[in-house]
N, CA, C and O atoms as CSV, one atom per row, in Angstrom:
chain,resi,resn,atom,element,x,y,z
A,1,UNK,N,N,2.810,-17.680,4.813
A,1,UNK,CA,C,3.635,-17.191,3.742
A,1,UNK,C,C,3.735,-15.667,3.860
A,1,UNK,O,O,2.762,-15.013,4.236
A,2,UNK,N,N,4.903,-15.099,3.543
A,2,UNK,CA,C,5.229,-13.505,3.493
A,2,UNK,C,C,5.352,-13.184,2.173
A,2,UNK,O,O,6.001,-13.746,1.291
A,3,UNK,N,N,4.679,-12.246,2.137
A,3,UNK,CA,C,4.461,-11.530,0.809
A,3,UNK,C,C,4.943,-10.355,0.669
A,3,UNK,O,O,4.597,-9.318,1.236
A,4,UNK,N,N,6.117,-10.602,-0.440
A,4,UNK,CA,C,6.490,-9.304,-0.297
A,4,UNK,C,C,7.830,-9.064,-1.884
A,4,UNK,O,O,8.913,-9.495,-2.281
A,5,UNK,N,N,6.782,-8.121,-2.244
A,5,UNK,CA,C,7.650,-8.057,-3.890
A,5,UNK,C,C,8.828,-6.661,-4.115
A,5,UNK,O,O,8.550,-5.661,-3.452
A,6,UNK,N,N,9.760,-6.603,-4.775
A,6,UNK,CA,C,10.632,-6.179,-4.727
A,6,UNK,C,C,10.114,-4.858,-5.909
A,6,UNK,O,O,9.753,-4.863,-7.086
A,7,UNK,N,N,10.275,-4.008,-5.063
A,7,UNK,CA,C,9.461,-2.302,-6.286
A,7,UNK,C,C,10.832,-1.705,-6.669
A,7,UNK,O,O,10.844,-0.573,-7.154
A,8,UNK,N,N,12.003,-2.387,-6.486
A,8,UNK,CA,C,13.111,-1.412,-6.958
A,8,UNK,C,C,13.756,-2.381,-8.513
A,8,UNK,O,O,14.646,-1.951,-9.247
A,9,UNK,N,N,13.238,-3.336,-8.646
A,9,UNK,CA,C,13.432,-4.306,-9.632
A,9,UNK,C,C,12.109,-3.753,-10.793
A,9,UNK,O,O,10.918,-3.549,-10.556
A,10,UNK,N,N,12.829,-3.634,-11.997
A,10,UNK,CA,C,12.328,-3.111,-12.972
A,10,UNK,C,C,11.260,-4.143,-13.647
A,10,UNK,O,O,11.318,-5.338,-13.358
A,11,UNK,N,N,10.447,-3.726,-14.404
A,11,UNK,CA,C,9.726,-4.486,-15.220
A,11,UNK,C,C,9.585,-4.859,-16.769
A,11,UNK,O,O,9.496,-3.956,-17.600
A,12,UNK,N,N,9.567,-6.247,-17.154
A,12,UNK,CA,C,10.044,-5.995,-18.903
A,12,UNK,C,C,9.159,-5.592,-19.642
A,12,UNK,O,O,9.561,-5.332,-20.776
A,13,UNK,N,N,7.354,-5.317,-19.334
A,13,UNK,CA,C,6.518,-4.561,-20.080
A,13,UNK,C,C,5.847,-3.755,-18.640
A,13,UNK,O,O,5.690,-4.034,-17.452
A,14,UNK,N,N,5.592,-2.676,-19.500
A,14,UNK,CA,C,5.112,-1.397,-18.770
A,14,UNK,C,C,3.501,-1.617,-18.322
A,14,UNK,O,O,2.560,-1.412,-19.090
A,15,UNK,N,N,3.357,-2.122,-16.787
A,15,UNK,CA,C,1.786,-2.391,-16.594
A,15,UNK,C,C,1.063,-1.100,-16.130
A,15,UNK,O,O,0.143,-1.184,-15.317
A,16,UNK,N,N,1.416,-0.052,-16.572
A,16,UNK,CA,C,1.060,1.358,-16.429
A,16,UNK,C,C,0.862,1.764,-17.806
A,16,UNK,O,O,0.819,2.992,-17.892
A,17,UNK,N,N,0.701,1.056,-19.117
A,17,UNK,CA,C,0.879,1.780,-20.510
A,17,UNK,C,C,-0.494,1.570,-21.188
A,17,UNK,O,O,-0.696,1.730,-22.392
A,18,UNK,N,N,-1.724,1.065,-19.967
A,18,UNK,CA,C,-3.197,1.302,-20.375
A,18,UNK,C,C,-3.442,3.345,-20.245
A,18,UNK,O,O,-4.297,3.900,-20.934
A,19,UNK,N,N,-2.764,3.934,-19.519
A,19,UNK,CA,C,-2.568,5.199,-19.526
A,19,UNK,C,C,-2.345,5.882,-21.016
A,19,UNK,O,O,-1.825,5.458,-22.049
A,20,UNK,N,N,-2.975,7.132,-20.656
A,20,UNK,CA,C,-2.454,8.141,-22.219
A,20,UNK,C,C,-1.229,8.662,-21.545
A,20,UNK,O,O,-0.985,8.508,-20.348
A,21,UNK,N,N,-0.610,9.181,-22.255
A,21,UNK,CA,C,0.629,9.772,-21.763
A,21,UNK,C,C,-0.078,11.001,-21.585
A,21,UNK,O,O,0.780,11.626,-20.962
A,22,UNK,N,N,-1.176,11.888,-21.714
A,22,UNK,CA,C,-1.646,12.762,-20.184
A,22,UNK,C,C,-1.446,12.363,-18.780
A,22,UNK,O,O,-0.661,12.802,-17.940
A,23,UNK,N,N,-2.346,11.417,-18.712
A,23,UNK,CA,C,-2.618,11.260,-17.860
A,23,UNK,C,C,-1.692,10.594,-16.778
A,23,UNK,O,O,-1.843,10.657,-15.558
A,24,UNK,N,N,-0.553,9.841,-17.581
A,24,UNK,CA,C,0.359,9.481,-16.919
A,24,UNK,C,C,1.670,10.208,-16.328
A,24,UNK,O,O,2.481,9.734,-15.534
A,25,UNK,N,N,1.663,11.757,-17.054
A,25,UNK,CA,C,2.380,12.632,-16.899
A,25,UNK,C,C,1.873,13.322,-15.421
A,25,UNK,O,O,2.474,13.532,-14.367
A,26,UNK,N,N,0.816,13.508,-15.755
A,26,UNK,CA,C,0.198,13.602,-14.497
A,26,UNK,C,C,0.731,13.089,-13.071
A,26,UNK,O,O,1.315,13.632,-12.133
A,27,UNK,N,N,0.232,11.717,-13.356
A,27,UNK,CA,C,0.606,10.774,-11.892
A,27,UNK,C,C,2.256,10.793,-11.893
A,27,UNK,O,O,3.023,10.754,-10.931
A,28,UNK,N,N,2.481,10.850,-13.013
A,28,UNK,CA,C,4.760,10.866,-12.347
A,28,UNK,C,C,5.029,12.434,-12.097
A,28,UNK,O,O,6.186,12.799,-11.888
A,29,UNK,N,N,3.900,13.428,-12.117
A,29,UNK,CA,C,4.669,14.551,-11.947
A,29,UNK,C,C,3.709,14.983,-10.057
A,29,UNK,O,O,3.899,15.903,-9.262
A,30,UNK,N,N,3.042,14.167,-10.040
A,30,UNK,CA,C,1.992,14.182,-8.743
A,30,UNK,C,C,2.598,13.441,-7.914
A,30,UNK,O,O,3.361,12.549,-8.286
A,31,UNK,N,N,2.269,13.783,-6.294
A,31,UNK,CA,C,2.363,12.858,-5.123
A,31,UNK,C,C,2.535,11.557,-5.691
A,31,UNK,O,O,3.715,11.238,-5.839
A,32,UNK,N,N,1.771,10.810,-6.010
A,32,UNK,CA,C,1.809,9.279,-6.698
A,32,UNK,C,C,2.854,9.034,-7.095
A,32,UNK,O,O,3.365,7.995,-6.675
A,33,UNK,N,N,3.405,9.640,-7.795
A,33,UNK,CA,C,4.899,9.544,-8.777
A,33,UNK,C,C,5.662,9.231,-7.917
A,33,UNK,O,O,6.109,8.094,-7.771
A,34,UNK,N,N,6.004,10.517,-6.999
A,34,UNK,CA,C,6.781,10.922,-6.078
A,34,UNK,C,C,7.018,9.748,-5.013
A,34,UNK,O,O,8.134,9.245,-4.880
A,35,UNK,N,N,5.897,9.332,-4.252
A,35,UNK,CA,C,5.769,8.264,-3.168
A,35,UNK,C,C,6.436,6.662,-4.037
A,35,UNK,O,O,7.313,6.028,-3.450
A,36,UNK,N,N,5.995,6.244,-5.198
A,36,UNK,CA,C,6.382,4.935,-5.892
A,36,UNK,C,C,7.323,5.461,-6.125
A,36,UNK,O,O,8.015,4.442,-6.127
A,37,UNK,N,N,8.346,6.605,-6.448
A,37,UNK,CA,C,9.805,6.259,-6.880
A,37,UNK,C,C,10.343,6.492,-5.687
A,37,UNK,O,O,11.410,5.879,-5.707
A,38,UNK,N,N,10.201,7.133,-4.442
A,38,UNK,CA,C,11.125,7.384,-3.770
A,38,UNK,C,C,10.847,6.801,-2.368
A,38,UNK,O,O,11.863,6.606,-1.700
A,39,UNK,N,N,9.723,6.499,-1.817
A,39,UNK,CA,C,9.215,6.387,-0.448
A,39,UNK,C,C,8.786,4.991,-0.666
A,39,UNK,O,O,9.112,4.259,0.268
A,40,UNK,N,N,7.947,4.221,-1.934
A,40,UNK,CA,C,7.940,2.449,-1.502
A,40,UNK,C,C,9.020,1.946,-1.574
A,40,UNK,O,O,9.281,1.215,-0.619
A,41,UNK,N,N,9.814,2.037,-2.364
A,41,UNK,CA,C,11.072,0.831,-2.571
A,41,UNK,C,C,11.686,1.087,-0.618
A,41,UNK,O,O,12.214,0.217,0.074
A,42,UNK,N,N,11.410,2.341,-0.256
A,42,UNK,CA,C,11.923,2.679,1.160
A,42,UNK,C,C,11.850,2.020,2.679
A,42,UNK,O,O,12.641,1.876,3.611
A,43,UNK,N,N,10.276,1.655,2.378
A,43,UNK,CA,C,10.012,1.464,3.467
A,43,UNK,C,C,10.571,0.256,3.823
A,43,UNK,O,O,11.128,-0.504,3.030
A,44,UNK,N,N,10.398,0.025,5.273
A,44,UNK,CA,C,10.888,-1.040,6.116
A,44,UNK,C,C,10.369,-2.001,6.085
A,44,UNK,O,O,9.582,-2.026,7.032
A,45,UNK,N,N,10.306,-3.250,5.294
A,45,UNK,CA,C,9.493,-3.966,4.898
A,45,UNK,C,C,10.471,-5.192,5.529
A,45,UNK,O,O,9.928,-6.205,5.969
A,46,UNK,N,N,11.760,-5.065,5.549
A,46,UNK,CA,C,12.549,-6.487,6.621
A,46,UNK,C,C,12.096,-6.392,7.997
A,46,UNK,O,O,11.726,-7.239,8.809
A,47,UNK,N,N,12.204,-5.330,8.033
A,47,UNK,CA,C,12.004,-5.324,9.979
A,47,UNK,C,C,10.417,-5.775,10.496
A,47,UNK,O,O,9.981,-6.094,11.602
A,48,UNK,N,N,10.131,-5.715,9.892
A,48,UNK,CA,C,8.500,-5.664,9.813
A,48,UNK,C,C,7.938,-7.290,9.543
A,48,UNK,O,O,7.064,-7.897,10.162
A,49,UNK,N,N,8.888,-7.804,8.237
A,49,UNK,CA,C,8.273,-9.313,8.374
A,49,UNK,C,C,8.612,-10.356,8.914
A,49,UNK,O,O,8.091,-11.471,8.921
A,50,UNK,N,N,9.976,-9.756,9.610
A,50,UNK,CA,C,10.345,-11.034,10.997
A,50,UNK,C,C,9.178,-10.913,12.057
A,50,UNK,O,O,9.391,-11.135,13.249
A,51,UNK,N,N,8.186,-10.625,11.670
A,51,UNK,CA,C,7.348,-10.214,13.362
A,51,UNK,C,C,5.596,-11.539,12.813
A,51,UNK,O,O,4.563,-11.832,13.414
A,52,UNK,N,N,6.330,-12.030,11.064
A,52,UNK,CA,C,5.708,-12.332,10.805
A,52,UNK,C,C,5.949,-14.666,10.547
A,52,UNK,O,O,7.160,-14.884,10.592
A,53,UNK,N,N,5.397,-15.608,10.405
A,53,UNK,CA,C,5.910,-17.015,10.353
A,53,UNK,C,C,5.658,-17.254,8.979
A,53,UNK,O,O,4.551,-17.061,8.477
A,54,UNK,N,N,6.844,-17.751,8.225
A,54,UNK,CA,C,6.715,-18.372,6.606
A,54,UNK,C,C,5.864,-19.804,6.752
A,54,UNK,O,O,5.496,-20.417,5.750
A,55,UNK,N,N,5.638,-20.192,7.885
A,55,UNK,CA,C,5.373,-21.561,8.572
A,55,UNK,C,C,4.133,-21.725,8.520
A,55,UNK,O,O,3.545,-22.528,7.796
A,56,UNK,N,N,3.483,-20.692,9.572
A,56,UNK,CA,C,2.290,-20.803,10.337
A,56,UNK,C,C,1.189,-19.649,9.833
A,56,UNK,O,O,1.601,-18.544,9.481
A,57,UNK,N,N,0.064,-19.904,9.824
A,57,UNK,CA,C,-1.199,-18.787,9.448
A,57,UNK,C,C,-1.006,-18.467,7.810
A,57,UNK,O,O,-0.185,-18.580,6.900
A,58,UNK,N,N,-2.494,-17.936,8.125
A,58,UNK,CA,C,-2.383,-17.279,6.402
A,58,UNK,C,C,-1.446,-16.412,5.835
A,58,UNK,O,O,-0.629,-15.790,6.513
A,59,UNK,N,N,-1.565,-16.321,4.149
A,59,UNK,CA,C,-0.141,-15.164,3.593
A,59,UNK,C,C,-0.676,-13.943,4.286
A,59,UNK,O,O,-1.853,-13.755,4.594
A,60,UNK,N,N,0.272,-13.191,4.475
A,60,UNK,CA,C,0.125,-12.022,4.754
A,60,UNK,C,C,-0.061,-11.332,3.378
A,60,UNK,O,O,0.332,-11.786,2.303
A,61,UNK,N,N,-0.902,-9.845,3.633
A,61,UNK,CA,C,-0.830,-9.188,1.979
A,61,UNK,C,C,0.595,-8.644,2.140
A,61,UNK,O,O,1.371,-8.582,3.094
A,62,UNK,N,N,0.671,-8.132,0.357
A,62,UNK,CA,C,1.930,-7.509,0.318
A,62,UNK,C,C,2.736,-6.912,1.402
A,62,UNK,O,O,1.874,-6.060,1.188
A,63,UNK,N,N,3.534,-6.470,2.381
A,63,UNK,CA,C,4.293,-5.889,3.356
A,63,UNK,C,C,4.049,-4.753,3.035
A,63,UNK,O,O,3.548,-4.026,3.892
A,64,UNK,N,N,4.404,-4.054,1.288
A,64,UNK,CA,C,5.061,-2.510,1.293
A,64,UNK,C,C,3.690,-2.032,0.950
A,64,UNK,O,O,3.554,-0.813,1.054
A,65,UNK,N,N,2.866,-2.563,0.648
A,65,UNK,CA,C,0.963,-2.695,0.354
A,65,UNK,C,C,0.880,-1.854,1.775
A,65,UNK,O,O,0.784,-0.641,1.958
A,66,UNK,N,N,0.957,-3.031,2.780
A,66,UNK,CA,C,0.418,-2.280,3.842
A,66,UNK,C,C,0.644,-1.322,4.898
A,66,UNK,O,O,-0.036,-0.860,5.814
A,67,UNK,N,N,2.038,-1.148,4.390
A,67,UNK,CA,C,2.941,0.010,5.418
A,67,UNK,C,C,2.484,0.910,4.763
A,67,UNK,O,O,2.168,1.942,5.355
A,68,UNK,N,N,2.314,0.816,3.427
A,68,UNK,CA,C,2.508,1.993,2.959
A,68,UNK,C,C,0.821,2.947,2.752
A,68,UNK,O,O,0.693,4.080,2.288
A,69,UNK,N,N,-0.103,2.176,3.187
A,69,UNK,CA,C,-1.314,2.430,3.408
A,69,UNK,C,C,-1.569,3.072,5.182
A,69,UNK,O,O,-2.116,3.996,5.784
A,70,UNK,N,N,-0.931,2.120,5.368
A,70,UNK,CA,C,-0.862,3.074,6.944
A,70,UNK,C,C,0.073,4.168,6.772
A,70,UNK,O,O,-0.328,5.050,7.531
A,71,UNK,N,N,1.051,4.546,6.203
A,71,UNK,CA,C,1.446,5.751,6.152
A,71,UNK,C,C,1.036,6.419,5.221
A,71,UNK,O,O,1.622,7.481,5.012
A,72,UNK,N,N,0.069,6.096,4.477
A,72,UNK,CA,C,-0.640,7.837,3.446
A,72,UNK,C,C,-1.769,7.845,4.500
A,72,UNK,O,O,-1.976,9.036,4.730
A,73,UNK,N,N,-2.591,7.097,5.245
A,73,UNK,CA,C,-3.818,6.934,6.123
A,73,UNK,C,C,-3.468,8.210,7.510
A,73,UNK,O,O,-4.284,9.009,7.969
A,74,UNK,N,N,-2.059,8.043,7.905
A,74,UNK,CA,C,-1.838,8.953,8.848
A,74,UNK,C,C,-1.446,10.132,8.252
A,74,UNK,O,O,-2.105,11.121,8.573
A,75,UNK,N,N,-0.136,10.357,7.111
A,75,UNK,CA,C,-0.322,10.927,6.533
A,75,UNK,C,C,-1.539,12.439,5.954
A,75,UNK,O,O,-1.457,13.654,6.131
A,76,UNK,N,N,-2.719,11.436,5.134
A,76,UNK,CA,C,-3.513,11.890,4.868
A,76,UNK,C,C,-4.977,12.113,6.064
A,76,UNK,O,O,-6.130,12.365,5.715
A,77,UNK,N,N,-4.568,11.961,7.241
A,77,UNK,CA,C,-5.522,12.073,8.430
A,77,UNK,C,C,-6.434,11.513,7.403
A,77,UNK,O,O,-6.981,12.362,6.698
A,78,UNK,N,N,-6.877,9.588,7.031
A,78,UNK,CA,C,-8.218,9.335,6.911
A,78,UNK,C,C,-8.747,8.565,7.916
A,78,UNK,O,O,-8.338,8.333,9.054
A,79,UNK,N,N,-9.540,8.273,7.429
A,79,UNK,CA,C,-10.199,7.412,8.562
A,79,UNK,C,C,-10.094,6.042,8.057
A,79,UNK,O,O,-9.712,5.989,6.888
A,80,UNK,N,N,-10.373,4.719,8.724
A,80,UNK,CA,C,-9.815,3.242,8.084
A,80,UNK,C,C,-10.791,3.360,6.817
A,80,UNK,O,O,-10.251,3.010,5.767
A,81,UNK,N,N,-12.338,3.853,6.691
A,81,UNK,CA,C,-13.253,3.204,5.202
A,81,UNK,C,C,-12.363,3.898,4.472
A,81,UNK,O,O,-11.847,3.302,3.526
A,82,UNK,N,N,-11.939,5.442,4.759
A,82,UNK,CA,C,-11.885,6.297,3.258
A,82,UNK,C,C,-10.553,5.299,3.102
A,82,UNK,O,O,-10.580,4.327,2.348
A,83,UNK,N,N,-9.518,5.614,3.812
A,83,UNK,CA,C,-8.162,4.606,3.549
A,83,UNK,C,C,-9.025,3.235,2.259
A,83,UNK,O,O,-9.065,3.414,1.042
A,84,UNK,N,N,-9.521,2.164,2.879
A,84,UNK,CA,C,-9.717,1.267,2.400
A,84,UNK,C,C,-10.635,1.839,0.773
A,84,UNK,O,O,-10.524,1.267,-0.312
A,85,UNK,N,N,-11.354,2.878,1.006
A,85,UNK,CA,C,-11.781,2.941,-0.720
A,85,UNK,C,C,-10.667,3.667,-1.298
A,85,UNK,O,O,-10.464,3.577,-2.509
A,86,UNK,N,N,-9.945,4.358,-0.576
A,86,UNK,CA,C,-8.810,5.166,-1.617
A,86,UNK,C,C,-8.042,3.964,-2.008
A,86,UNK,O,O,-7.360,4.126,-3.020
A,87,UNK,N,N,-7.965,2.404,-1.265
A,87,UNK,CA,C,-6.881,1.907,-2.031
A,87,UNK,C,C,-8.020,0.861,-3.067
A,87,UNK,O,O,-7.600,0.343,-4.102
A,88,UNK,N,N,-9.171,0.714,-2.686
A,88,UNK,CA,C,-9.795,-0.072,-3.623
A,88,UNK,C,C,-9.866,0.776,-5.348
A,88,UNK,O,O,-9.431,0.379,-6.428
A,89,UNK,N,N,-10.516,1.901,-5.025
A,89,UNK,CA,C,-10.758,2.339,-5.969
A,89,UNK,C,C,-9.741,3.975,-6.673
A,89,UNK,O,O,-9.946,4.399,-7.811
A,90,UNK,N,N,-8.941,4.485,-5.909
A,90,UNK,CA,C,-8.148,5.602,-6.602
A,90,UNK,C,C,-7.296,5.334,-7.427
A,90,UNK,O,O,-6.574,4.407,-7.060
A,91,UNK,N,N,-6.993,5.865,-8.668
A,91,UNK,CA,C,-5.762,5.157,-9.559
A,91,UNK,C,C,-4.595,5.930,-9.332
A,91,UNK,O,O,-3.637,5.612,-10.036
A,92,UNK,N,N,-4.330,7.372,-8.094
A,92,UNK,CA,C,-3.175,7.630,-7.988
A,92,UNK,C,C,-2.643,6.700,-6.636
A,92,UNK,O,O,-1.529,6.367,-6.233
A,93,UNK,N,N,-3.508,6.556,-6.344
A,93,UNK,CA,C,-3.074,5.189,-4.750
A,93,UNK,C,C,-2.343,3.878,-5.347
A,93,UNK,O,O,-1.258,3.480,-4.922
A,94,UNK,N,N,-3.166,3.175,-6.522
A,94,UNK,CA,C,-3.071,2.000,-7.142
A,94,UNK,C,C,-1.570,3.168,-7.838
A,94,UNK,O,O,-0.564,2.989,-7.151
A,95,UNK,N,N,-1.363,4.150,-8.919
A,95,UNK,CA,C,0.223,4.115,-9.123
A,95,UNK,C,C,1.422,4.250,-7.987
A,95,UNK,O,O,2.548,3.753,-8.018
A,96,UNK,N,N,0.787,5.120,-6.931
A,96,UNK,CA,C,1.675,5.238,-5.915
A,96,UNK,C,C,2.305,3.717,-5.154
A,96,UNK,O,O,3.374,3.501,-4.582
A,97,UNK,N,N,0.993,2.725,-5.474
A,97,UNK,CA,C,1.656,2.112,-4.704
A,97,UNK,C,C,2.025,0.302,-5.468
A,97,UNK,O,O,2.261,-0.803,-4.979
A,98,UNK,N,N,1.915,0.767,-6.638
A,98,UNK,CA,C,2.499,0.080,-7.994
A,98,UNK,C,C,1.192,-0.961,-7.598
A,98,UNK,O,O,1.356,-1.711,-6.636
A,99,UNK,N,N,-0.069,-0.998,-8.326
A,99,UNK,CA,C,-0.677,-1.897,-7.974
A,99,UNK,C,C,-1.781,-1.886,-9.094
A,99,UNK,O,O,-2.970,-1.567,-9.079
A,100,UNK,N,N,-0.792,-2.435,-10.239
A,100,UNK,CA,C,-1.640,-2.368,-11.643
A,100,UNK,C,C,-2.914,-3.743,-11.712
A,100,UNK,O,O,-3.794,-3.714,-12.572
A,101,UNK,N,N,-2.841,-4.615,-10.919
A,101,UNK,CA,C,-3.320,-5.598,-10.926
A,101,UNK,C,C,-5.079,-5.040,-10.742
A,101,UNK,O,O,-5.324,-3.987,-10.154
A,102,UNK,N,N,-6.108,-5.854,-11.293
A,102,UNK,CA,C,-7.534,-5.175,-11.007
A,102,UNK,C,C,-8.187,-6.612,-10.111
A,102,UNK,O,O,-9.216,-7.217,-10.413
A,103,UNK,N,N,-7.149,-6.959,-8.814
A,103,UNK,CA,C,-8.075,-8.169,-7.697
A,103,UNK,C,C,-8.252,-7.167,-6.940
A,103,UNK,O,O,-7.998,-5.963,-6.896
A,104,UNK,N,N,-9.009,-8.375,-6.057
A,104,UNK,CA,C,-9.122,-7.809,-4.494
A,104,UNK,C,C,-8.451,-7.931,-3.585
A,104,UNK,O,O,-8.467,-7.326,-2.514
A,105,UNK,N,N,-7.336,-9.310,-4.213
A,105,UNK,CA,C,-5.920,-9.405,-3.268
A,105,UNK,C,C,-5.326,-8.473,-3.228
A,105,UNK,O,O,-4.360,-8.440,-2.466
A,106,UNK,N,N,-5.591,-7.562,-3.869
A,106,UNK,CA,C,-4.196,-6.473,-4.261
A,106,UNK,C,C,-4.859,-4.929,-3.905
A,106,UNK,O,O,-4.304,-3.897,-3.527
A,107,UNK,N,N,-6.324,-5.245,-4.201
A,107,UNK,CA,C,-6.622,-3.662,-4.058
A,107,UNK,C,C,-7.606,-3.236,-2.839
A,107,UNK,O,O,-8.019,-2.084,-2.697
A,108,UNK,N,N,-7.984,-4.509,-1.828
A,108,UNK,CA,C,-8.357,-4.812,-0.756
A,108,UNK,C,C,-7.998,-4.762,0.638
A,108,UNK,O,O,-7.580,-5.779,1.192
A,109,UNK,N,N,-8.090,-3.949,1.097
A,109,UNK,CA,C,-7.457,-4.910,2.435
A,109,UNK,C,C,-8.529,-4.456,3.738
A,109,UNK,O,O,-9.272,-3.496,3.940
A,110,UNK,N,N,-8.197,-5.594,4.421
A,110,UNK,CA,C,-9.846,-5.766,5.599
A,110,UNK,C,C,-9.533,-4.463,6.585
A,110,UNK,O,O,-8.434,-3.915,6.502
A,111,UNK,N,N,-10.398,-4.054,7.388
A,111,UNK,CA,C,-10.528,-2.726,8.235
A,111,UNK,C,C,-9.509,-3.496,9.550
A,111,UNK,O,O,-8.664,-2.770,10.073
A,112,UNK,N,N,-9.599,-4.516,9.887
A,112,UNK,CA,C,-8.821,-5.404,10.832
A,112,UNK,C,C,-6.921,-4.932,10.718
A,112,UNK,O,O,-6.025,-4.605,11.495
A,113,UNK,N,N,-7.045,-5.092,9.707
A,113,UNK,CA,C,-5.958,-5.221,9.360
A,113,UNK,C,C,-5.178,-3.417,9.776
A,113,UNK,O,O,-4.016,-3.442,10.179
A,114,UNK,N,N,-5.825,-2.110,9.655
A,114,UNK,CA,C,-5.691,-1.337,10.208
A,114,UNK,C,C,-5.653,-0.616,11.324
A,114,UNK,O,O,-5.047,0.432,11.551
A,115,UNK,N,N,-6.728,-1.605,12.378
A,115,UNK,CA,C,-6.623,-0.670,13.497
A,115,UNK,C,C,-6.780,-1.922,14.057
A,115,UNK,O,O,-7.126,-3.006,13.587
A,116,UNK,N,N,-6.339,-1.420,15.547
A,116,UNK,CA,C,-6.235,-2.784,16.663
A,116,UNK,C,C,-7.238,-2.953,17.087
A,116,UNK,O,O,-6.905,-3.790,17.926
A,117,UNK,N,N,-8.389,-2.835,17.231
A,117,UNK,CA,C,-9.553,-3.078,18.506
A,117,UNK,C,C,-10.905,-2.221,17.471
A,117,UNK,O,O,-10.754,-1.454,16.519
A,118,UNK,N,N,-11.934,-2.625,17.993
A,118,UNK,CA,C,-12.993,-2.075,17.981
A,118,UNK,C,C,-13.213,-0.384,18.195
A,118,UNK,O,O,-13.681,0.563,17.563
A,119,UNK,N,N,-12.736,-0.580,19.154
A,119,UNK,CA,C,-12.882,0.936,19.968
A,119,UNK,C,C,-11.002,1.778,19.783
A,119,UNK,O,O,-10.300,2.301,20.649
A,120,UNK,N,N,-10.879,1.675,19.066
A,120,UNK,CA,C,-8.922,1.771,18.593
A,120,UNK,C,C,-9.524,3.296,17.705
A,120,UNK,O,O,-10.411,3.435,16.863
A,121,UNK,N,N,-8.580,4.273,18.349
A,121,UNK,CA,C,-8.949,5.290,17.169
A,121,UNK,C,C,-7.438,5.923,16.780
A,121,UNK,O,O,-6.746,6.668,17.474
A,122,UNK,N,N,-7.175,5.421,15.537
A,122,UNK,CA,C,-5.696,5.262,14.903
A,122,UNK,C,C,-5.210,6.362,15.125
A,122,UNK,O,O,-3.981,6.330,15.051
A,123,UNK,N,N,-5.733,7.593,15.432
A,123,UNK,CA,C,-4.961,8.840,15.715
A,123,UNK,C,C,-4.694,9.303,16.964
A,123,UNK,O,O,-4.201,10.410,17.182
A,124,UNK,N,N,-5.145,8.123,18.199
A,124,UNK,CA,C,-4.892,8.327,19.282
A,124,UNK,C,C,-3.611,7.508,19.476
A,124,UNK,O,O,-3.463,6.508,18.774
A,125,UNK,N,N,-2.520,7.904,20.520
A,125,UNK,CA,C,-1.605,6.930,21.031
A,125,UNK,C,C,-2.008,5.962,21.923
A,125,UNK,O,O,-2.916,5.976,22.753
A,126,UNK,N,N,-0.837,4.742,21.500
A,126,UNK,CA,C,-1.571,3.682,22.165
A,126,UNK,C,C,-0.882,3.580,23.294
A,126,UNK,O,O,0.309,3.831,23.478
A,127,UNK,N,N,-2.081,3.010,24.416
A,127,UNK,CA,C,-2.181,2.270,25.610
A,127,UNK,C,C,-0.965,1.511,26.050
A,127,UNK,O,O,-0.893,0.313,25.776
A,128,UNK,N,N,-0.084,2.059,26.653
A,128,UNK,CA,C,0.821,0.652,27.482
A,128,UNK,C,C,0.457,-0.217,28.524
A,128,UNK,O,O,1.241,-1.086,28.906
């Protein structure tokens, strides 16, 4: 199964309104803001899940989840743990990358899933 939810389609209650309006002024006037209104609805999330079978193997996580983690990861030169706790636990990562939900489906994702190999160091180019 492909997973993959539509961030340009509005919502009929606000799952961002556990926020004070500080603090939420904050995150829409911060990077966070910035990346969820203009850079997720963006990314390439068709081209990306033909490479994937509605048929065969497990769901994939969200598509724009995980592009968009590999691009604040390069982005933000981290390394795969910090990546993986900035999306478990930061709440401008979780607004940036609309992910009000408090699982582990959603605020998880395995070190596998980031880099190719054992010995893979994401800031090197890869091997032909």
């Amino acid at each position: 199964m492909i997973t993959v939810k539509d961030h340009k389609q509005g919502q009929l209650f606000d799952p961002w309104a556990f926020l004070g309006p500080k603090r939420r002024q904050r995150l829409d006037e911060s990077w966070a803001g910035l990346f969820r209104e203009h850079i997720l609805g963006e990314l390439p999330v068709s081209e990306v899940a033909g490479h994937f079978s509605s048929e065969m193997g497990r769901p994939t996580k969200e598509i724009h989840t995980v592009l968009a983690v590999m691009l604040l990861q390069q982005t933000l030169d981290l390394t795969e743990q910090e990546c993986i706790d900035q999306l478990a636990y930061s709440i401008q990562w979780h607004y940036a990358l609309n992910l009000p939900e408090e699982s582990d489906q959603h605020k998880y994702i395995c070190p596998k899933t980031l880099w190719r190999s054992p010995d893979h160091d994401p800031r090197e180019p890869a091997q032909n």
